[in-house]
N, C-alpha and C positions, 0 to 999 in steps of 0.2 A: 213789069215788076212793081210791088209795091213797096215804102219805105220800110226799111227794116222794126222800126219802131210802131208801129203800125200791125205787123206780120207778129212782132210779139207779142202784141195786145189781143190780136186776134187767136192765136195760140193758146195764151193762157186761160181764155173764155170757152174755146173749147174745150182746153185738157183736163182744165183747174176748176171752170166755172166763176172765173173771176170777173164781173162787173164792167165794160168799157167804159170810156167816156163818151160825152155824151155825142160827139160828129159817128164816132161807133157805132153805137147804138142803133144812133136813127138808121145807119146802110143794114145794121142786120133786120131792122125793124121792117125794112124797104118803105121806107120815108124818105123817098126821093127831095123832097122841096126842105123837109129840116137836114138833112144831110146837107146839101148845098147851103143852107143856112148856118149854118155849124163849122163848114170847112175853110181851115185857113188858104191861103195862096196855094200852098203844097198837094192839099189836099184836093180841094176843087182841082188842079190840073191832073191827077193821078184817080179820081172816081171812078172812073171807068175800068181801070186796072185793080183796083179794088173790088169794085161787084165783081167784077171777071173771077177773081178769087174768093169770094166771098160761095160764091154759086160755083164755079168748079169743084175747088179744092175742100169746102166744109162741109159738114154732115147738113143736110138736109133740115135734120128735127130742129136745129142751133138757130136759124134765120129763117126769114118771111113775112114775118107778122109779129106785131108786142106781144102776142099771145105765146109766141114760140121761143121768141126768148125768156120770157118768164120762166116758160117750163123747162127751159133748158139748167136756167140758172133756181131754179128750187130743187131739181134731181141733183144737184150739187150739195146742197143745201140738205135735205133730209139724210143724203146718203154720209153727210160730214164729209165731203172729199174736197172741199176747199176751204 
């Protein structure tokens, strides 16, 4: 599992299109090395559990590349839904 505060952020990004921070980011970005860069104590021991979720449980189109979240978060954005 991952931290619940985490699970929310990832939530809102997909349902709302709302922006993470930036250790976020880089895991939907798959930036392995700024992710580890970026993560506190908590984080760095739960990454793993994270991609795990990140790549089970999220739509596909939302993560992979800074290209894909981009796109994920401007269909937000045009459509005004966040």
């Amino acid at each position: 599992m991952i931290p619940q505060l985490l699970q929310d952020g990832l939530d809102r990004y997909v349902k709302r299109g709302i922006a993470c921070g930036d250790f976020l980011t880089a895991v939907l970005e798959n930036n392995l090395m700024e992710a580890f860069g970026r993560a506190d104590d908590l984080n760095r021991i739960n990454l793993f559990n994270i991609c795990k979720y990140v790549y089970n449980e999220m739509p596909g189109a939302c993560h992979g590349s800074p290209a894909k979240v981009r796109e994920w978060l401007n269909k937000f954005k045009t459509e005004g839904r966040n």
